[in-house]
C-alpha positions in Angstrom: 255.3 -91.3 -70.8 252.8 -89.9 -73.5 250.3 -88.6 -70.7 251.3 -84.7 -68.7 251.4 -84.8 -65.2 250.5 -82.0 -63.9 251.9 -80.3 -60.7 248.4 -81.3 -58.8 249.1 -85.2 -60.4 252.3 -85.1 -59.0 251.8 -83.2 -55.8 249.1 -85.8 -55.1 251.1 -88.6 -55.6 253.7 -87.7 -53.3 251.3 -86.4 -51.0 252.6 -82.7 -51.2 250.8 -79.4 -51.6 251.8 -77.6 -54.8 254.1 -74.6 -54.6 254.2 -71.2 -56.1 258.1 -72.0 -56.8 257.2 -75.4 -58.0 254.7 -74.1 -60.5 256.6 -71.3 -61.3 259.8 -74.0 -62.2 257.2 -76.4 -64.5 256.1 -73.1 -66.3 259.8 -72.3 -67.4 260.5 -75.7 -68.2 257.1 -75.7 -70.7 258.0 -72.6 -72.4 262.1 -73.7 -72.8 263.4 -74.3 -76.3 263.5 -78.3 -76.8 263.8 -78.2 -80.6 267.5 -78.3 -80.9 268.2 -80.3 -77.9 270.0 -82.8 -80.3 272.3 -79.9 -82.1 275.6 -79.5 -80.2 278.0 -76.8 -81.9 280.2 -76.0 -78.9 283.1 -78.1 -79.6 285.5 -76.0 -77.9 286.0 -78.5 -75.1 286.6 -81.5 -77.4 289.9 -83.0 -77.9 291.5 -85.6 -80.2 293.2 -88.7 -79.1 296.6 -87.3 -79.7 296.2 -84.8 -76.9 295.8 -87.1 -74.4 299.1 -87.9 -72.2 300.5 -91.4 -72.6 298.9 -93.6 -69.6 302.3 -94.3 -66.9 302.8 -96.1 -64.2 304.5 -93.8 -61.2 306.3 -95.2 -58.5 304.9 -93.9 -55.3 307.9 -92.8 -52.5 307.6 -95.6 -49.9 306.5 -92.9 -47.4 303.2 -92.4 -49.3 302.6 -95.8 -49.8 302.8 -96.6 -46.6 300.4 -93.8 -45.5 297.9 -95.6 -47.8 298.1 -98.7 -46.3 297.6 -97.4 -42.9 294.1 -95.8 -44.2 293.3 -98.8 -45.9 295.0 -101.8 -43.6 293.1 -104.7 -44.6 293.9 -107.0 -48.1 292.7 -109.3 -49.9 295.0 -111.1 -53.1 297.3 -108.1 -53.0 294.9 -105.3 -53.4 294.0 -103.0 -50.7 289.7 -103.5 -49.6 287.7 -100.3 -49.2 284.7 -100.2 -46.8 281.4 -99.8 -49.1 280.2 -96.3 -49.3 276.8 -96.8 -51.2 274.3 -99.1 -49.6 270.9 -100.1 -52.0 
């Protein structure tokens, strides 16, 4: 997008009055920092490969599988169907 949109621009679009809060929100976000967006030097989250636990299968007890299957009771090939949750 190489052309600003203003508040009014996108007030207008929506078909919205403009907002003290709003304009006060677009004026912070003009005046933040961008210029070392890219630059990340907090790598105190980051972990190697070697700290991650080896991926196991677990045997459930048959008393918590079978709780699952009564929330989820229909099948299809051997795996349990879940009702869709998101709609487009």
């Amino acid at each position: 997008m190489s052309k600003i949109m203003t508040v009014d621009i996108l007030s207008s679009i929506k078909g919205a009055e403009p907002s003290e809060s709003v304009n006060q929100l677009f004026e912070v976000i003009k005046k933040a920092n961008t210029s070392d967006n890219n630059v990340n030097t907090n790598h105190n989250n980051a972990v190697t490969l070697d700290d991650l636990r080896e991926d196991v299968v677990i045997d459930s007890p048959q008393a918590e599988k079978q709780i699952i299957i009564e929330n989820f009771p229909k099948e299809k090939n051997g795996f349990l169907v879940v009702s869709k949750v998101i709609e487009e």
